[in-house]
VMD Tcl script that draws the C-alpha trace (Angstrom):
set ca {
  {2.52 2.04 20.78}
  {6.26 1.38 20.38}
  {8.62 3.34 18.34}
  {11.88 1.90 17.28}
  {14.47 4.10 16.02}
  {17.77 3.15 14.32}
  {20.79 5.16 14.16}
  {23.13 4.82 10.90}
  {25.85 7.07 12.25}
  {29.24 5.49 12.73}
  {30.04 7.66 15.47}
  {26.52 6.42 18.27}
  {25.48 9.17 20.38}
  {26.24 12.40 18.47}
  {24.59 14.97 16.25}
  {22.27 11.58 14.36}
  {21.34 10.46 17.97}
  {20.85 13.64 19.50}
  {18.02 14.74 16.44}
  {16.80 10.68 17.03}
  {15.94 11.41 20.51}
  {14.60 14.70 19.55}
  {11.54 12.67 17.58}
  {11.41 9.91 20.42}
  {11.41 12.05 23.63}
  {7.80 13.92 22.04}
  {6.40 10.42 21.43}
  {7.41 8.78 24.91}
  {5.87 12.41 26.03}
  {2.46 11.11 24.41}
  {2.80 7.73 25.73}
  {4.78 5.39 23.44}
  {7.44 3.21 24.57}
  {10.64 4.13 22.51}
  {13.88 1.85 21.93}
  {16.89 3.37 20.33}
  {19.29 1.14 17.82}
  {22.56 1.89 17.21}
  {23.89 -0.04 14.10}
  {27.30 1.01 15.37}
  {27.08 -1.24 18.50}
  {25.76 -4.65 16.23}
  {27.11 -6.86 13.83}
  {25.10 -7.09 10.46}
  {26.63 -9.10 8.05}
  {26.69 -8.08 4.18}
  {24.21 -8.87 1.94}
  {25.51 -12.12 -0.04}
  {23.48 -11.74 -3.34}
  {22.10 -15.42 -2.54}
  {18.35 -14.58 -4.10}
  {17.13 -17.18 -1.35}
  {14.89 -14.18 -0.36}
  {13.26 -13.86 -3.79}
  {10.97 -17.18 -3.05}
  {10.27 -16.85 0.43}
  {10.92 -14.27 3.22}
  {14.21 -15.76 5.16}
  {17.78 -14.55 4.70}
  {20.40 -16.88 4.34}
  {22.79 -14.88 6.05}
  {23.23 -16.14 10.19}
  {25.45 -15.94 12.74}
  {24.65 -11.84 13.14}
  {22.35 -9.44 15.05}
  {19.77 -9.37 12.23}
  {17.64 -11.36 13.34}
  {17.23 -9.42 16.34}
  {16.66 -6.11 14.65}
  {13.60 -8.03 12.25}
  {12.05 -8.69 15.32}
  {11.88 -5.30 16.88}
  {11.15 -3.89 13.76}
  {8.06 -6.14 13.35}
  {7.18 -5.55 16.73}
  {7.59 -1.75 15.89}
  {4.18 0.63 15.42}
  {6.27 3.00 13.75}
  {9.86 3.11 12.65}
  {12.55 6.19 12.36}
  {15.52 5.82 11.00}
  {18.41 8.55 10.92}
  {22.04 9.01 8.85}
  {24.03 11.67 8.63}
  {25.06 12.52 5.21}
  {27.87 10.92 3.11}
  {28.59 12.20 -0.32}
  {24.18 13.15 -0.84}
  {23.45 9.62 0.66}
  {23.34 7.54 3.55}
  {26.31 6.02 5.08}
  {27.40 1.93 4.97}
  {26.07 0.95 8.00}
  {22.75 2.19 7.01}
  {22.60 0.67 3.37}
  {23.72 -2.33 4.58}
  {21.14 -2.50 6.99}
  {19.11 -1.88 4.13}
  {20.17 -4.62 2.04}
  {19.75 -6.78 4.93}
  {16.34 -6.47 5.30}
  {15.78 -7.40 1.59}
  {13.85 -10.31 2.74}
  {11.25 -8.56 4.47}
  {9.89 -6.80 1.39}
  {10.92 -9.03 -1.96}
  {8.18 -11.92 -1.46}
  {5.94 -9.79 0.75}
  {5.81 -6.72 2.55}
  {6.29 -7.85 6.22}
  {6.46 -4.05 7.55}
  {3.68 -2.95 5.40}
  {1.15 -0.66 7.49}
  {3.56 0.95 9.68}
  {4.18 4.66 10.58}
  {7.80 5.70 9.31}
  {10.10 8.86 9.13}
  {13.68 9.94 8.93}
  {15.91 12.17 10.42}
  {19.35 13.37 8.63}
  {22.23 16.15 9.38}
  {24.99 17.22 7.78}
  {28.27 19.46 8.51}
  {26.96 22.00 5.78}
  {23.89 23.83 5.18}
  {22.65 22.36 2.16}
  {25.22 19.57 2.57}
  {22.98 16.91 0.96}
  {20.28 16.65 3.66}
  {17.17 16.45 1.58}
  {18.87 13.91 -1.09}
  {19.56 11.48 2.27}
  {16.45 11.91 3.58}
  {14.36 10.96 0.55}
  {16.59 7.74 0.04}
  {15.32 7.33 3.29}
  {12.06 7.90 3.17}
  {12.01 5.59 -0.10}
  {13.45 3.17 1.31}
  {10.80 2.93 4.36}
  {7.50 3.05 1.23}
  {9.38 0.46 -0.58}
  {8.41 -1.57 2.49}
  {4.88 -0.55 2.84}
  {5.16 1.62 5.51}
  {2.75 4.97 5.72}
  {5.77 8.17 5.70}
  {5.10 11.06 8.39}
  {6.61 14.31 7.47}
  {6.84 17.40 9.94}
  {3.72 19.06 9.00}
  {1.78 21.32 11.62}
  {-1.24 20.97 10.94}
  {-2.74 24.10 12.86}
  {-0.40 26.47 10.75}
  {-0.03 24.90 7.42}
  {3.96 25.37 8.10}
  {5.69 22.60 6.29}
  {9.16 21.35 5.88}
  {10.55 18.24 4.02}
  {11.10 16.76 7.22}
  {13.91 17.23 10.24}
  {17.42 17.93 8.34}
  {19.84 19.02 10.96}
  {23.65 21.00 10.41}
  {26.43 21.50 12.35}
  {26.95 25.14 9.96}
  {24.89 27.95 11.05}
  {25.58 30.19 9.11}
  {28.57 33.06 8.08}
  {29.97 35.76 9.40}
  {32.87 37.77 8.45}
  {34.20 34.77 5.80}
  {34.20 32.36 8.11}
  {31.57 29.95 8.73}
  {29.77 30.18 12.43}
  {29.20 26.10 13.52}
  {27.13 24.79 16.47}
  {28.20 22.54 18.64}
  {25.39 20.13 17.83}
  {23.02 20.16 15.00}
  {19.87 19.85 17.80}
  {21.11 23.15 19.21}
  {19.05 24.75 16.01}
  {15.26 26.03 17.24}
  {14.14 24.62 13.52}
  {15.28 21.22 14.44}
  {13.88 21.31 18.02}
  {10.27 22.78 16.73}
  {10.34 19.95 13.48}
  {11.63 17.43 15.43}
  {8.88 17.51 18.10}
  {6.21 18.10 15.33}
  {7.55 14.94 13.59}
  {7.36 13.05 16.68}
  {3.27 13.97 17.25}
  {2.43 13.04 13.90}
  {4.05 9.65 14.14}
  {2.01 9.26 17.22}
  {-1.49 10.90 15.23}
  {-0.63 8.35 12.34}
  {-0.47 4.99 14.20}
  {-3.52 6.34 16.54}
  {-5.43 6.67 12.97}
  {-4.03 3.61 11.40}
  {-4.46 1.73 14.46}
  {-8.38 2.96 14.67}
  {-8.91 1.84 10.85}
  {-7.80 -1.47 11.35}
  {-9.77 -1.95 14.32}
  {-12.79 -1.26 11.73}
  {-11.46 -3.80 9.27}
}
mol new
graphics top color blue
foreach p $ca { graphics top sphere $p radius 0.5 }
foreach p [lrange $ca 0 end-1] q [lrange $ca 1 end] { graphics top cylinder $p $q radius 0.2 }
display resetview
């Protein structure tokens, strides 16, 4: 099982990554093979508006790392994406991955039947987290893929999913910060829970397809 997760922060290796490796560490614990993207590091080209998509699935667009990134993402058994949060959304190197990858959904799904999730943080405590997440998340059924959430499924606990903040909290009218938005038990507990049912999914959809 592989698991390729893709980072839409504009600052690689902070609070984003830290919850991203959060999700991947529990599923390399359980035996997948993990490979973290940062979009920061490659150079994705804007969208053109060209339509050449619309009758077949190829982007017009060359020269850029896209291609790459299609390939691990078809190779890919499940795929988790994270953004912090800019203005209730995700930031521009995430759309514009986004818009990219037009081409693998508009004639046909070509992800279809994959395991995703998404990871998102924020400065503020209800800073916009579960807006970004659901764009997210919508973005990854618009594809076809099958969305985990953070479920345990021993205690019925639920949340909407791992939404990280750097604010902790107030004390005294100031606000109390962390000094990473994985430093919060929630995150660590969702994070890992996310992470084992992305593994349980692609086990399940893995064994259905086998009996297809």
């Amino acid at each position: 099982m592989k698991i390729l997760g893709i980072n839409g922060s504009h600052r690689k290796g902070k609070n984003t990554a830290a919850l991203l490796k959060l999700v991947l560490e529990e599923t390399e614990r359980l035996g997948c093979s993990t490979e973290l993207l940062e979009l920061a590091d490659l150079d994705i080209k804007l969208c053109i508006a060209c339509n050449v998509c619309l009758k077949q699935s190829r982007c017009s667009v060359a020269g850029d790392d896209m291609a790459m990134v299609e390939h691990k993402l078809l190779e890919a058994d499940g795929i988790l994406l994270g953004s912090p949060v800019y203005w209730s959304n995700v930031t521009a190197l995430m759309k514009n991955f986004m818009d990219r990858s037009r081409y693998l959904h508009i004639t046909r799904n070509l992800l279809a039947g994959k395991a995703g999730a998404a990871v998102t943080n924020a400065g503020l405590l209800h800073g916009g987290q579960e807006a970004t997440l659901k764009i997210m998340e919508g973005f990854l059924q618009a594809h076809g893929l099958h969305i985990v959430d953070a479920r345990n499924p021993n205690t019925g606990i639920f949340t909407i999913g791992v939404v990280g903040a750097m604010m902790s909290g107030f004390k005294e009218d100031k606000a109390v910060w962390r000094r990473s938005g994985a430093d919060d038990e929630l995150v660590q507990a969702t994070s890992r829970q996310l992470g084992r049912n992305m593994v349980a999914l692609i086990q399940q959809l893995s064994g259905a397809s086998k009996m297809t």
